[in-house]
C-alpha positions in Angstrom: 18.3 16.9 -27.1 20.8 14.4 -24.8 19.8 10.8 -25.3 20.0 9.0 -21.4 19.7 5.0 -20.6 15.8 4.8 -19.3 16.5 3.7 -15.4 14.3 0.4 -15.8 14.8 -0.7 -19.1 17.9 0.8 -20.1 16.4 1.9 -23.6 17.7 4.9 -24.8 15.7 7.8 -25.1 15.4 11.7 -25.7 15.0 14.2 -23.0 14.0 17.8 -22.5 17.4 19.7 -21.0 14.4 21.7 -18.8 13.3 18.0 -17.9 16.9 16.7 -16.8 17.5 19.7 -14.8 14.2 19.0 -12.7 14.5 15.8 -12.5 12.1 13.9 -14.9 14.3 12.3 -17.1 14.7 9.1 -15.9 12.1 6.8 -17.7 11.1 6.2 -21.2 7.6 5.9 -21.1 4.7 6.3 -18.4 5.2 2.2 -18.0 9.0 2.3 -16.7 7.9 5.4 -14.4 5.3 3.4 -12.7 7.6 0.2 -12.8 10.2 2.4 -11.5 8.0 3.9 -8.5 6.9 0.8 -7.7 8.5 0.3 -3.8 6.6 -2.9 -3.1 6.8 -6.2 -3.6 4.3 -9.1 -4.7 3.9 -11.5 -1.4 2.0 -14.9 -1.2 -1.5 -14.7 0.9 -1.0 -16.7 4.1 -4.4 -18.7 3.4 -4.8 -19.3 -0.2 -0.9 -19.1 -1.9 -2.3 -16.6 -3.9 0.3 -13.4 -5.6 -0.7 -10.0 -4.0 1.5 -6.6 -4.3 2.1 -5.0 -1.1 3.9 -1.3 -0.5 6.7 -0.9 1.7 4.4 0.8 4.2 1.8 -2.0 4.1 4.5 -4.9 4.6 5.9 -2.9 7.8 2.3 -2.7 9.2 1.5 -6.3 9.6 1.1 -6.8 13.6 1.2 -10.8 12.7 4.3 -10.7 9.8 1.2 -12.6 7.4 -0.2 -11.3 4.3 -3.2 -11.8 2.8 -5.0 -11.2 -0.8 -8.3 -9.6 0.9 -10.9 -9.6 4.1 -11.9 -13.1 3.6 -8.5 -15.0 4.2 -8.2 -12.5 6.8 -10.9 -13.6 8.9 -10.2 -17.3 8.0 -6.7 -16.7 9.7 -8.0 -15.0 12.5 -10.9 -17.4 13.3 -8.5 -20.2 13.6 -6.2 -18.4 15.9 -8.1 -16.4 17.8 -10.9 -18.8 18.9 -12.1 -20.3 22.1 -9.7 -19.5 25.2 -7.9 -17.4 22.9 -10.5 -14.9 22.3 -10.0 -11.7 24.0 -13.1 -11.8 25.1 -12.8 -15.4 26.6 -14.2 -15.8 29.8 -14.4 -19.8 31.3 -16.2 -21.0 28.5 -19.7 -22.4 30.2 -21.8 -20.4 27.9 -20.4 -22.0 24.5 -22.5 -24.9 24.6 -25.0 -23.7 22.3 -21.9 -23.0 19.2 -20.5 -26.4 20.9 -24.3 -27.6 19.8 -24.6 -25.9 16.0 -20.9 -26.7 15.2 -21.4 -30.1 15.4 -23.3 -32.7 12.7 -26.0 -33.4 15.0 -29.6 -32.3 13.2 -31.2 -29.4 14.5 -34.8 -30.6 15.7 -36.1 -31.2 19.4 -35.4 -34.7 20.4 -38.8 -35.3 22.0 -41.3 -33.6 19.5 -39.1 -33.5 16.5 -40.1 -29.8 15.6 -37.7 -28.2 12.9 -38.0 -24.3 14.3 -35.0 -23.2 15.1 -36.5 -19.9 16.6 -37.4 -22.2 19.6 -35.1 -24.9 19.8 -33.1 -24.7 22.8 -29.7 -26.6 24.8 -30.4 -29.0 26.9 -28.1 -30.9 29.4 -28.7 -34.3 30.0 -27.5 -34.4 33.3 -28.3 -30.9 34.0 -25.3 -29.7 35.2 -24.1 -26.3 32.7 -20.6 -27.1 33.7 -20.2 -29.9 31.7 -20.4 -29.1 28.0 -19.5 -32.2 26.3 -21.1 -32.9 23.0 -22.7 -36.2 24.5 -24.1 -34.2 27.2 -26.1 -31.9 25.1 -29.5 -31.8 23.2 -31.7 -29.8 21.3 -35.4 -29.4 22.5 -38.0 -27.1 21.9 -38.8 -24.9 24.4 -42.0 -26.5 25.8 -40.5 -29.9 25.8 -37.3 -28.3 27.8 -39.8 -27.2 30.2 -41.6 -30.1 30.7 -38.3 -32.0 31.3 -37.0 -29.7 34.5 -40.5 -29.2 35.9 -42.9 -31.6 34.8 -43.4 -34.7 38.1 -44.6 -36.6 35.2 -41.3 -36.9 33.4 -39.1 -37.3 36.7 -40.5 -40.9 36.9 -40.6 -41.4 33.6 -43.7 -41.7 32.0 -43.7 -39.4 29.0 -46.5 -38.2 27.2 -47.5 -39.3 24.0 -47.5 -36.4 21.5 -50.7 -36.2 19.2 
């Protein structure tokens, strides 16, 4: 049997004659042939740094030219670019003041009757007008205190009602 050089080691090695002629004999052990079918390439994860392997096919089917090591950095990524007025399905923006509301640090109870539900705490605009969603303009209350502020005479001159 002809001894041939092992194309990724270069480690001599016996081969088959029948092998040669159809084209196996080319790697010393099942290790080189995987090593030696390997077309990829180990790329760094956009997010994290961390080592992945990619294919040829997967490295030419990245829309964005980034790599990453699994769904998780992915959606990272993507959250910080496609966000807000970037969002495909971005319209103007008005109705945002509620994840305006629960991003933030402020504590989620109703500022009038300090109820912790979060089933039936609602936004409320201080100077009701839904156009303006500045973080100082906003509030939570509870649905029965939000209301009692828009249609309760009561509370338009200011006398509020103490809560038992």
């Amino acid at each position: 049997m002809p001894r041939l050089p092992c194309t990724v080691c270069k480690n001599e090695f016996y081969a088959k004659p029948a092998h040669i002629r159809s084209g196996w004999g080319k790697y010393c052990s099942k290790e080189c042939q995987y090593k030696g079918q390997r077309t990829g390439m180990v790329v760094l994860c956009t997010v994290c740094g961390k080592g992945t392997y990619r294919n040829r096919t997967e490295q030419t089917r990245t829309k964005s030219g980034k790599f990453f090591c699994g769904k998780s950095c992915q959606t990272t990524w993507r959250n910080t670019q496609y966000s807000g007025e970037r969002h495909r399905n971005w319209v103007t923006g008005k109705a945002s003041y509620r994840a305006t509301l629960l991003r933030s640090e402020q504590a989620q109870l109703c500022s009038r009757c300090k109820i912790t539900d979060s089933r039936v705490l609602a936004v409320h605009h201080r100077d009701k007008n839904r156009d303006n969603n500045a973080l100082s303009n906003l509030m939570w209350l509870c649905h029965n205190c939000h209301y009692l502020v828009h249609h309760d005479k009561t509370e338009a001159v200011g006398y509020v009602v103490p809560v038992a």
